[in-house]
C-alpha positions, 0 to 999 in steps of 0.5 A, a space after each residue: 540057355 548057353 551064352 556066347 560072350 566075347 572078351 578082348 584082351 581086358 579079360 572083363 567080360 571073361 572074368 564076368 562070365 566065369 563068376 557067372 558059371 560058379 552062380 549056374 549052370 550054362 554052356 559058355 562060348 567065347 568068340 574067338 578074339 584073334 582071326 588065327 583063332 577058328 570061328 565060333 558056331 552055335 546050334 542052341 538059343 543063347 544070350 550075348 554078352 558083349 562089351 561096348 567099344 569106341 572110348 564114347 562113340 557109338 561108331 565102333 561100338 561093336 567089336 568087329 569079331 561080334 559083327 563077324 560071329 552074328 553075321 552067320 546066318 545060323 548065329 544070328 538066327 538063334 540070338 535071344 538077347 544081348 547084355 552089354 558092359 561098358 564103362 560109365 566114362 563114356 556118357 552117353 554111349 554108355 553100353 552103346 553096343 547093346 541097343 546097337 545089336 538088339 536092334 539090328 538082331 530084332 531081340 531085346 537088351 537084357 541087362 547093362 554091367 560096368 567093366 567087369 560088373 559086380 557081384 550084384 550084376 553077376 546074381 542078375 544076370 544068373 537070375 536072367 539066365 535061370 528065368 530064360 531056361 526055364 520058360 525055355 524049357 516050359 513050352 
């Protein structure tokens, strides 16, 4: 299963799905971060893997560039779930845009990590990915 992640310029979730590609096999596409940048296309199933923004409102939680790249028709299309980091600092918005984007896209949250996750999240996330392809690849 490819994933589609974006990443500011934190680079944590960048880090995140490099350590994740030294785990398994996928293609990664990075939504573009800056407007001068050209726009990202998918034509395969994916996951999405977002950060959470807004300092603890849930308001601006998604990243602008996400809301652009999903609302392609095609793009949005073929989302098959959404992870989301974020930071425990924020309470209750906590990976806020993850329920956020699983509901507007009608797929599920598949898994939360803080910040840049751990090593712990990375496996999880490897064995998400794995389980996806393979029931994928199955029917």
């Amino acid at each position: 299963m490819d994933v589609v992640y974006f990443s500011s310029v934190s680079e944590n979730t960048h880090r995140f799905v490099v350590k994740l590609q030294e785990k398994t096999q996928f293609n990664a596409y990075r939504i573009p971060l800056r407007r001068t940048e050209p726009a990202l296309y998918v034509s395969q199933p994916y996951i999405l893997i977002v950060p959470s923004y807004g300092g603890g409102d849930h308001r601006g939680a998604v990243p602008k560039q996400v809301i652009k790249f999903l609302n392609v028709p095609e793009n949005r299309a073929l989302i098959r779930g959404v992870i989301v980091s974020g930071n425990t600092n924020f309470g209750v918005h906590y990976c806020c845009a993850g329920p956020i984007i699983a509901r507007k896209c009608n797929v599920p949250e598949l898994y939360r990590f803080e910040l840049l996750g751990t090593h712990r999240d990375v496996d999880h996330v490897a064995g998400l990915l794995a389980a996806r392809e393979h029931a994928t690849t199955s029917t």
